[in-house]
N, C-alpha and C positions, 0 to 999 in steps of 0.2 A: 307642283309649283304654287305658290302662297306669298299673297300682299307684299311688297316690300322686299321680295326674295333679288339678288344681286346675281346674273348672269353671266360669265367670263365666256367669251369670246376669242379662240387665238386668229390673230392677224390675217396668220399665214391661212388659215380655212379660208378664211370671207374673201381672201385673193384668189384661191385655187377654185371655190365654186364659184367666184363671178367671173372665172374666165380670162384673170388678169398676171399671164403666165406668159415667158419667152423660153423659144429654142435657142441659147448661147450658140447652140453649131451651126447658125444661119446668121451670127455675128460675124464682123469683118477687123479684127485687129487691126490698129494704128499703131506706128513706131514707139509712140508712148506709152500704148498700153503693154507691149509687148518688154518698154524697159519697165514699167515697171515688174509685171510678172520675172522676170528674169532678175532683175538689180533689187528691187526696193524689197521685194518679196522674199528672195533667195539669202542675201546679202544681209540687208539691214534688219529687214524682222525678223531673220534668220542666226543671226548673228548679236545684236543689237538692241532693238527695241523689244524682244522674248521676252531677253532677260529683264529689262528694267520693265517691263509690265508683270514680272511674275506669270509667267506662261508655263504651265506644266511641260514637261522636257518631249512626252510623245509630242507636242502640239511645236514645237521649236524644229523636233526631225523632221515632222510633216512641210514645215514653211520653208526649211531650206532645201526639201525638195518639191515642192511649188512646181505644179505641172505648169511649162511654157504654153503648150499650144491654147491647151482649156481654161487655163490661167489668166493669160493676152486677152483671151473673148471675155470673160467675166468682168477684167477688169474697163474694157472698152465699154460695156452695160453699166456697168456702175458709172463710167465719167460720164455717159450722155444721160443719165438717168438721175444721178445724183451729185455730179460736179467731184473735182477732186480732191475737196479736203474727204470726202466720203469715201473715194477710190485708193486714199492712202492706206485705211483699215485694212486687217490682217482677214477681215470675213465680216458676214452683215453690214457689207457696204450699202447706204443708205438703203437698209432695210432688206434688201436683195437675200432673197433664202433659196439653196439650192436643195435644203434637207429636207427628206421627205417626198421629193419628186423625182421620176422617171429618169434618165434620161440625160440628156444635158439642160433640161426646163431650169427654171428658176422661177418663184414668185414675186411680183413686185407689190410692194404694200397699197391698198388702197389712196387711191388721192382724195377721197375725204372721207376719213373716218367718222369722222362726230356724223356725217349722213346718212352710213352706214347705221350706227348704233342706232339713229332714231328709228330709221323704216324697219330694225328690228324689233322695238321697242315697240311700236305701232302697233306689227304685228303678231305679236304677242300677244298685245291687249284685245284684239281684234276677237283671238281664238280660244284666249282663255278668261278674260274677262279680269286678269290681275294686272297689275302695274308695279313693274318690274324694273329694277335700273339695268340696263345693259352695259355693259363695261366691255371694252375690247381693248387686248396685251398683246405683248410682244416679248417674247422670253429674252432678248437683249436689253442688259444692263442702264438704268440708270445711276448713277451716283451721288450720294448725300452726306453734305457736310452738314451738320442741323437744319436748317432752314431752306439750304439751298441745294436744287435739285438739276442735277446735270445729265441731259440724254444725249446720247453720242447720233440718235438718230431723231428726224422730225415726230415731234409727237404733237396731236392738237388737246391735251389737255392741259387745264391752267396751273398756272405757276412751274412749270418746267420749263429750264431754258434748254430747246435744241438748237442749238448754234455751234459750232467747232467741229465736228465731226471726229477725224483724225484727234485733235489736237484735245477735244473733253475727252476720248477714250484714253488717251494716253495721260493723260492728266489723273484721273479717276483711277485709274489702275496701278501707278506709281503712287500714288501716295495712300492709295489702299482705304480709298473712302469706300461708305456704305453701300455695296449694289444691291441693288433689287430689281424685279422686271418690271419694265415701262407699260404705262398704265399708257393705249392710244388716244382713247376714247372714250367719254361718258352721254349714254342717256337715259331718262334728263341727268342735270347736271346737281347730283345733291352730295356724291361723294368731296370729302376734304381729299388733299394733295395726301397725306400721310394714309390714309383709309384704301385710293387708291392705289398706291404704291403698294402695299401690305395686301391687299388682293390679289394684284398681279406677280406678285410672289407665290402664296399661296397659291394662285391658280398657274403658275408653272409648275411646280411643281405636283398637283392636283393632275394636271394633265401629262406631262410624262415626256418623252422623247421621241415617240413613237420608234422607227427603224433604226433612228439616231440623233444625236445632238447635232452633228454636222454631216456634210456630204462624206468626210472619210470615213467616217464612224459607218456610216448608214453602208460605202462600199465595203466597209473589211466586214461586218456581218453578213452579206451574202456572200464573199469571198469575190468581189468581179472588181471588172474596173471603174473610178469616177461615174463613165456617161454609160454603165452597162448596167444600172438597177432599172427593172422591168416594172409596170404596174403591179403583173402577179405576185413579185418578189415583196412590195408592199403591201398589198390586198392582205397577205399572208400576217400581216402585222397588225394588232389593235390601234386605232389611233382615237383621241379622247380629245375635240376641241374643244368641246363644251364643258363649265364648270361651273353648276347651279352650288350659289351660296348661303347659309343663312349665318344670322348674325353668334359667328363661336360654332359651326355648325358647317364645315361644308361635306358636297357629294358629287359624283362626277355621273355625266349623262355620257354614253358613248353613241357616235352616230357614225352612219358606215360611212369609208371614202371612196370618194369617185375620182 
């Protein structure tokens, strides 16, 4: 690591090691949530909104078969967790990642990232003596139309607007603007909006999928169901959150998961 070096951070780590994770199967379904898993899931983005977001056809099979019961509970987390323009989305409801964990777990994103990056930046500095930007991503989608940057989830870096939820993803994805992955977080704050966007690109794909992009992905490789992937079944898989950058240069650090 050396002066000036740019460190990517995925999201979903700094939730899963600070212990900021729920069991959906100790969720309680409301009528609402359960229409939507059934109706809005099955039906409309099943039917519907796939199509006009341009959804690959496996992912359209998958939505209109949209498990009721595990479906209901996610989508109940998401309303109390992130309101319902977030609980309309088709997956990565305000942030909410089921990929990659146990179980029926899910992680929920840090509630303040810029905090996170510092006390990592900090200690960083602390133990190696450089000074380092730490940058923390989220491999969901922002959208750009030149100037203007649309995150369908809350992001605390500047000049993105996270506002819409539902209604930027649906936006963003019909009309086929720029994605790249949401930059959460910068510390300190010396990346431009465009630097870090093109980072958190970069560092999605630097850093990989690990067992899967999504929870189905992640069950149809072990061959089990939704809530039946085990720690061992992921221990068994590399996972790479870390992505040490230099400037035209990047490299990936792998660290174990717990």
């Amino acid at each position: 690591m050396a002066e000036g070096d740019i460190l990517a951070l995925s999201e979903k780590a700094i939730s899963v090691a600070s212990g900021n994770i729920v069991d959906e199967k100790k969720v309680q379904p409301t009528f609402t949530s359960k229409l939507l898993a059934q109706l809005w899931m099955r039906i409309i983005w099943g039917h519907l909104l796939g199509y006009l977001c341009h959804l690959k056809t496996p992912t359209i099979q998958r939505l209109r078969n949209y498990p009721n019961i595990e479906g209901a509970r996610h989508k109940q987390l998401a309303l109390k967790k992130a309101g319902l323009l977030q609980a309309l989305r088709f997956g990565s409801e305000g942030g909410i990642d089921a990929s990659n964990l146990p179980y029926s777990y899910v992680s929920i994103p840090p509630p303040n990232p810029t905090e996170a990056a510092r006390r990592i930046h900090e200690a960083v500095l602390r133990r190696t003596g450089k000074n380092v930007t730490v940058l923390i991503v989220d491999s969901d989608k922002t959208y750009s139309l030149r100037s203007i940057h649309l995150s369908p989830t809350k992001t605390q870096f500047p000049h993105l607007t996270s506002r819409g939820g539902f209604l930027t993803y649906l936006l963003g994805r019909m009309l086929k603007l720029k994605p790249r992955s949401t930059p959460k977080a910068a510390y300190p704050p010396t990346l431009t909006v465009e630097e870090a966007l093109n980072l958190a690109e970069k560092a999605h794909h630097t850093l990989g999928n690990g067992a899967g992009k999504t929870a189905w992905d992640m069950a149809e490789r072990f061959n089990v169901d939704l809530s039946s992937v085990t720690w061992e079944m992921l221990c068994s898989i590399k996972h790479y959150p870390i992505a040490l950058f230099r400037r035209g240069k990047p490299r990936n650090t792998e660290t174990s998961r717990h």
